[in-house]
C-alpha positions, 0 to 999 in steps of 0.5 A: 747553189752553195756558196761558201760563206767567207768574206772574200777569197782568203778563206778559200785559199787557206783552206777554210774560214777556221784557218782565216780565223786563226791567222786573223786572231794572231795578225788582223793587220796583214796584207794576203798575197798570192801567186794569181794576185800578182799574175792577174793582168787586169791590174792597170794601176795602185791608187792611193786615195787621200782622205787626209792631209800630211800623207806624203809618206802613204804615198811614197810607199804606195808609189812603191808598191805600184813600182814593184808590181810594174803598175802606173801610180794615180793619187784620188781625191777622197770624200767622206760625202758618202758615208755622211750621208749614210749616217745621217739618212740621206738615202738617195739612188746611191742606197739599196734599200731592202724592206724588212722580209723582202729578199735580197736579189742580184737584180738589186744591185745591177 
């Protein structure tokens, strides 16, 4: 089996990870958009995830986006329980956990 080695599909659809590389040493900042992103059906909504206060200005603009995508709008209460307990080791079922020289299988995240 070959899998390229990128991150996600941009690389793919620029044509390589040097062309992703090169537009991301230029502009890290940018939002890739596609013909088949706003042709894939299966988006049923835009979620803005509030992690802090004093937002509002996040969330009109997302509001709009769901707007230009013909999509519902839902706000979600973020958490940074997760990524505490990352930090400070509190390894639960919500943590892989792959012993140094195991391999790493599909199975294990299924």
């Amino acid at each position: 089996m070959v899998i390229p080695r990128v991150h996600d599909c941009i690389s793919l659809l620029l044509g390589s990870r040097r062309q992703y590389d090169s537009e991301f040493d230029q502009f890290p900042g940018t939002y890739y958009l596609s013909k088949g992103w706003k042709e894939y059906k299966n988006y049923q909504r835009v979620v803005f995830i509030r992690t802090v206060n004093n937002c509002e200005e996040y969330i009109k603009y997302s509001k709009e986006v769901a707007d230009f995508l013909n999509l519902k709008f839902h706000e979600a209460e973020g958490s940074a329980e997760y990524l505490r307990k990352l930090v400070h080791g509190e390894w639960d079922k919500e943590f892989l956990i792959i012993p140094p020289g195991k391999p790493v299988l599909l199975d294990n995240f299924l």
